[in-house]
C-alpha positions in Angstrom: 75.6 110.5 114.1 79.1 111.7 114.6 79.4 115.9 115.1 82.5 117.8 115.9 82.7 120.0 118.5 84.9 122.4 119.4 85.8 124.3 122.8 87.3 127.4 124.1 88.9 129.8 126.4 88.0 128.3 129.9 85.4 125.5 128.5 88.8 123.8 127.3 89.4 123.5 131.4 89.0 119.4 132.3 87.3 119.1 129.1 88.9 119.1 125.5 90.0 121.3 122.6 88.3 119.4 119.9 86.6 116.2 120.2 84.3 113.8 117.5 81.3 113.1 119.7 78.6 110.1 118.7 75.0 111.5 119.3 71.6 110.6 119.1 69.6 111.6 115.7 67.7 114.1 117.5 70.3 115.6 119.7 70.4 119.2 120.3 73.4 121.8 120.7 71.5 122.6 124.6 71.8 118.6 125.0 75.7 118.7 124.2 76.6 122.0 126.5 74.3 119.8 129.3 76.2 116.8 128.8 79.4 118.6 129.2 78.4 120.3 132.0 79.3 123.9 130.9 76.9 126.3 132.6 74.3 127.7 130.2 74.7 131.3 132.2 78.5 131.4 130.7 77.6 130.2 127.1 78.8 133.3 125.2 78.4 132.5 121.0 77.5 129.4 119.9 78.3 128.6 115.9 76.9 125.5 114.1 78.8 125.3 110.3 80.6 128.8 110.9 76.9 130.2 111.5 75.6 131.7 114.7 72.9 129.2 116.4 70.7 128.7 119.5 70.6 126.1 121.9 67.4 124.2 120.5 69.2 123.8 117.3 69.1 120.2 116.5 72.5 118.8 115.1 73.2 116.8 112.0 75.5 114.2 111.0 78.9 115.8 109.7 77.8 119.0 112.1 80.7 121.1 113.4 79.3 122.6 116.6 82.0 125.2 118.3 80.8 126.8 121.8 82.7 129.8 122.9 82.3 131.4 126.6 81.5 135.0 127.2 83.7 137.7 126.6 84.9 139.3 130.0 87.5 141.9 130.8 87.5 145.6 131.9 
């Protein structure tokens, strides 16, 4: 299945901005942040369709996964 997933702030760092990935049928959103090696720790809001979603989500084809870091600052 082909999902489009889109990355920000510092997860854009040695990665990409927005990339069409090919996944298994039973992937999961916690398989994709694994496979690109972004630290589960700095996972700040996940959205899956423009909805909020959890890392045991399992994606779909035509899924638009976007993974944002946490929100620092002082």
């Amino acid at each position: 299945m082909k999902v489009k997933v889109k990355l920000f702030a510092n997860f854009r760092k040695d990665r990409f901005k927005e990339k069409d990935m090919e996944l298994a049928d039973d992937c999961t959103i916690g398989w994709v942040v694994d496979h690109l090696k972004i630290p589960r720790k700095e996972l700040g809001v996940i959205f899956l369709n423009g909805l909020s979603a959890e890392t045991d989500t399992v994606l779909k084809d035509g899924d638009t996964l976007s993974i944002f870091p946490m929100v620092g600052g002082g």
